[in-house]
N, C-alpha and C positions, 0 to 999 in steps of 0.2 A: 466736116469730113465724115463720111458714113466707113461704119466697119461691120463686115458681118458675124456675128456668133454662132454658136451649135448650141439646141436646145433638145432636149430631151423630153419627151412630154410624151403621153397617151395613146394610140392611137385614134381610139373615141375622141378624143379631146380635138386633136389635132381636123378630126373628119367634121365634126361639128362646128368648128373656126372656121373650116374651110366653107361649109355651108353660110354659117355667115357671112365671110367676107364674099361669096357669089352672090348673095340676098342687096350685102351693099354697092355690090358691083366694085372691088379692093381685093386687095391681097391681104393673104395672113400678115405678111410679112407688116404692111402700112396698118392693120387692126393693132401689133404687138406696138408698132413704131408711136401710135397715138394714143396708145393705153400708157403705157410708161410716160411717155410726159406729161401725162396727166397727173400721175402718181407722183412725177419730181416736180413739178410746179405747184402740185398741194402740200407737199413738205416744205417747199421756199416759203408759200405765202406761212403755213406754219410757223415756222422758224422766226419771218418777220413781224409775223401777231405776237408772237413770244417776245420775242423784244422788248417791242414799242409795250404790252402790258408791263413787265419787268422794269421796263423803264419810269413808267407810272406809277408803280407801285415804291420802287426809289427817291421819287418826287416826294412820293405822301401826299394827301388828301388838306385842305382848311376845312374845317367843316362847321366856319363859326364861331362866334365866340370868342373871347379874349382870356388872357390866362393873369391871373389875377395873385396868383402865387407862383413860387419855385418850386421843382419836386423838392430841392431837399429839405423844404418849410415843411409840405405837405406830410412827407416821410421820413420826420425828424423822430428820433429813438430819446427817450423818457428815461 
């Protein structure tokens, strides 16, 4: 379902979109529409890389090796 908003901007700004989106042969309107979800589909994948690393980092790493003592042997107080 599309909705439309009011935006406030430039008038430079607004004349120079317009020049582009004639250069792409679009409207302002589908330049803002494809800009932005580019913007919120780089925050999803964001948000998903953060995860799945956080998730990994939860896991913890093997990196080897066998453990051959307890900490509290290791870090036993004298």
């Amino acid at each position: 379902m599309k909705q439309n908003i009011t935006l406030a901007i430039e008038k430079e700004l607004l004349k120079r979109a317009k020049l582009i989106a004639t250069k792409k042969e679009t409207s302002v309107t589908k330049l803002l529409t494809e800009q932005l979800s580019k913007i919120v589909s780089e925050d999803e994948e964001y948000d998903l890389a953060k995860k799945r690393a956080l998730a990994i980092l939860r896991k913890g790493f093997h990196l080897g090796g066998r453990i051959i003592a307890k900490r509290e042997e290791l870090h036993e107080r004298r």
